[in-house]
TIMI-2910 file (N, C-alpha, C, CB; in pm, 1 decimal, decimal comma, always signed):
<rs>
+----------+----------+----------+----------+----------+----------+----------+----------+----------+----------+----------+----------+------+
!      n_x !      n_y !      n_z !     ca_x !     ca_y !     ca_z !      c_x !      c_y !      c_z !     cb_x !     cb_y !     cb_z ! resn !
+----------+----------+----------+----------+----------+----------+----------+----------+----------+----------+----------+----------+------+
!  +7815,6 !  +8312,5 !  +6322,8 !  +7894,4 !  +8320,7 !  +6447,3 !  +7978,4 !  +8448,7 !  +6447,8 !  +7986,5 !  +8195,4 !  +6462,9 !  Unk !
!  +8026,8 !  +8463,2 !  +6299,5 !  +8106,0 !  +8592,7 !  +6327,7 !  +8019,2 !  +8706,5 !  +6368,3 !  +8186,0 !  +8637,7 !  +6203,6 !  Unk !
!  +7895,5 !  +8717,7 !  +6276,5 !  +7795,0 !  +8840,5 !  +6339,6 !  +7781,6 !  +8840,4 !  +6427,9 !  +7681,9 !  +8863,6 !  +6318,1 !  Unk !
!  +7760,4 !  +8693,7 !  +6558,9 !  +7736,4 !  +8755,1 !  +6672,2 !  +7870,5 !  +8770,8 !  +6793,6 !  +7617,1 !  +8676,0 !  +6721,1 !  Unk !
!  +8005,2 !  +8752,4 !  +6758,2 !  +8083,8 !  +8778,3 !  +6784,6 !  +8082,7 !  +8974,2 !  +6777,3 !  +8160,4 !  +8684,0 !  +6713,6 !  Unk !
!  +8097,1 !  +9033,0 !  +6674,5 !  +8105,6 !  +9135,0 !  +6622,4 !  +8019,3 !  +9271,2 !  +6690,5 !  +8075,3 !  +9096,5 !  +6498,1 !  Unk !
!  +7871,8 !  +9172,3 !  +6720,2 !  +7760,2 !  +9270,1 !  +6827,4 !  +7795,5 !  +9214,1 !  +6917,2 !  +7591,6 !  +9275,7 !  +6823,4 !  Unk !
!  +7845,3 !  +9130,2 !  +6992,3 !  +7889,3 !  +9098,9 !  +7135,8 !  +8035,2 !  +9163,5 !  +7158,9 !  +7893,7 !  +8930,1 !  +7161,8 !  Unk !
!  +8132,5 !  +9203,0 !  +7059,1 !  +8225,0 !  +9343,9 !  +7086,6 !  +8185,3 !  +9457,7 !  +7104,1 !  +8302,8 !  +9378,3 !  +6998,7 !  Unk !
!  +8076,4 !  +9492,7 !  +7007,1 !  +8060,4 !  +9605,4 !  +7008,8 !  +7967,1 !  +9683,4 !  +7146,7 !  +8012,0 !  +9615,3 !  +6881,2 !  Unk !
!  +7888,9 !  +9585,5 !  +7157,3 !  +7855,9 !  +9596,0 !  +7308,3 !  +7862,9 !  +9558,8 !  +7380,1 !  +7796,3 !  +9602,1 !  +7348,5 !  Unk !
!  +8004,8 !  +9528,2 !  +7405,0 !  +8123,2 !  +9523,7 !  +7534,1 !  +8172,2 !  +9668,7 !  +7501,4 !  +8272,1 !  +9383,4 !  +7523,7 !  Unk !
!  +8240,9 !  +9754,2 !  +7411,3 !  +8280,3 !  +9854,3 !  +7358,8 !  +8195,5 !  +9947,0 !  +7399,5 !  +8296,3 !  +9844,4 !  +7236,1 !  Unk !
!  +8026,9 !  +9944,3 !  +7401,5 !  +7920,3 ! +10042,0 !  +7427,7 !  +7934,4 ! +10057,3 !  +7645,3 !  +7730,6 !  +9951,9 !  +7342,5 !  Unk !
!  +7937,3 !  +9909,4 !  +7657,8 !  +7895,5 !  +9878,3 !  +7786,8 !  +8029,2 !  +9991,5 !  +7883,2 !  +7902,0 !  +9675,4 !  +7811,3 !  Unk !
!  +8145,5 !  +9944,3 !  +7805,8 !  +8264,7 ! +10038,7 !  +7880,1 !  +8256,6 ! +10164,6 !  +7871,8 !  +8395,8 ! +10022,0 !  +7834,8 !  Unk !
!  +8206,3 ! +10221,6 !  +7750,0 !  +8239,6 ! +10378,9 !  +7785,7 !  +8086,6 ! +10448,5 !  +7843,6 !  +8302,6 ! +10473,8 !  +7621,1 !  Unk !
!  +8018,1 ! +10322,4 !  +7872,2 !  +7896,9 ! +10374,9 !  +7928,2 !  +7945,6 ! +10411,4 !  +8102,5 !  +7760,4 ! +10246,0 !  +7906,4 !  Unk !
!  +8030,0 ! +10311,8 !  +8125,9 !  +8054,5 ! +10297,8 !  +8253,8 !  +8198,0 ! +10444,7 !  +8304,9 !  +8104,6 ! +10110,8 !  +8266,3 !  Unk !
!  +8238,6 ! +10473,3 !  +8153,8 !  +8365,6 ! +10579,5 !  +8181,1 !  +8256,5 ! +10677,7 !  +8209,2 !  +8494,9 ! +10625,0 !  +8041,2 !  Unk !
!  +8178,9 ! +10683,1 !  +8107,5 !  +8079,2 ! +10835,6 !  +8103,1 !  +8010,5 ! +10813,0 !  +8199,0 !  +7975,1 ! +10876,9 !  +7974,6 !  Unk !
!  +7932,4 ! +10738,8 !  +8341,2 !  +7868,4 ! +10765,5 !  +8400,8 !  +7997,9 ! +10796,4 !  +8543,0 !  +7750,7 ! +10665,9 !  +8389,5 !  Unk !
!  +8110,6 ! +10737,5 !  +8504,0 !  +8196,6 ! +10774,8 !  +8623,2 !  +8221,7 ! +10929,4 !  +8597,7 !  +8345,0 ! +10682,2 !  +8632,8 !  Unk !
!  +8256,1 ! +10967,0 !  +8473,7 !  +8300,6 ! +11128,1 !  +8468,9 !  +8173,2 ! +11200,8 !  +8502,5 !  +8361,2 ! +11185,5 !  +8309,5 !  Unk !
!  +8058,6 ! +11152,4 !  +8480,9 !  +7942,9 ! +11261,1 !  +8546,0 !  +7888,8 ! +11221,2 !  +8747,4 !  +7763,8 ! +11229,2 !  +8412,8 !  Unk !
!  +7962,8 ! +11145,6 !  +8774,6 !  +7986,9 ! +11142,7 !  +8898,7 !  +8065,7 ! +11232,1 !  +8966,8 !  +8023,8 ! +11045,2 !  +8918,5 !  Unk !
!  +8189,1 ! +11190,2 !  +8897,3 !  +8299,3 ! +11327,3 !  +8947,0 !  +8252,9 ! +11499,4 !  +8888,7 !  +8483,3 ! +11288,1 !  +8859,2 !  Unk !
!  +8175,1 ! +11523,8 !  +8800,1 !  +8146,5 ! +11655,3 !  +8739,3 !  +8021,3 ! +11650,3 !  +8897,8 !  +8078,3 ! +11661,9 !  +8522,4 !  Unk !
!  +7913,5 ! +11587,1 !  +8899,4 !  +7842,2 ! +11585,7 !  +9040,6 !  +7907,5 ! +11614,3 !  +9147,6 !  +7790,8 ! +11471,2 !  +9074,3 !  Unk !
!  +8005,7 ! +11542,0 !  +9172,8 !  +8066,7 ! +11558,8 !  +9327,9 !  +8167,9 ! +11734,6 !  +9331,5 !  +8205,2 ! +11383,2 !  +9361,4 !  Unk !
!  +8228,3 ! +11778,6 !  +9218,2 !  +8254,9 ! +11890,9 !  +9217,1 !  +8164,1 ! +12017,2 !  +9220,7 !  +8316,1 ! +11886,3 !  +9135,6 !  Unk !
!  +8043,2 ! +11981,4 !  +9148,6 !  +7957,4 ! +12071,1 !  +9185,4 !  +7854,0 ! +12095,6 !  +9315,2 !  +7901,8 ! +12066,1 !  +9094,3 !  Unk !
!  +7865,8 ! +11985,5 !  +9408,0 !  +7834,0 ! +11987,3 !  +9560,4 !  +7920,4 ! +12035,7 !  +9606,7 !  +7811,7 ! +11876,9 !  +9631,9 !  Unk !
!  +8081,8 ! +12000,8 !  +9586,1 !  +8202,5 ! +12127,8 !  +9662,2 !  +8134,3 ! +12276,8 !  +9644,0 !  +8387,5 ! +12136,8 !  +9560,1 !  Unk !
!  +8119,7 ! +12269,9 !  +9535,9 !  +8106,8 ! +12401,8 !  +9488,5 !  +8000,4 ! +12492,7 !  +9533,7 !  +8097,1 ! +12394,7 !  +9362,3 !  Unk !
!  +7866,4 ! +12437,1 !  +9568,4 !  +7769,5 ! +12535,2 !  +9629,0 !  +7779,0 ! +12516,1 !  +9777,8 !  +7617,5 ! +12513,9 !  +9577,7 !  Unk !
+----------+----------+----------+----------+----------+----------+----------+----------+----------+----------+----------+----------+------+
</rs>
């Protein structure tokens, strides 16, 4: 139980900064449409 506690943090942990990193390459996208 603890092992699958441990991979069910860790990918909650994966799942979030998947979701930071696809928001910061949204905003790096939307600046580079200002831009041309």
């Amino acid at each position: 139980l603890k092992y699958m506690l441990s991979v069910h943090g860790h990918f909650q942990l994966r799942q979030d900064s998947l979701a930071v990193w696809l928001t910061d390459f949204d905003v790096v996208l939307t600046n580079l449409e200002h831009l041309s």
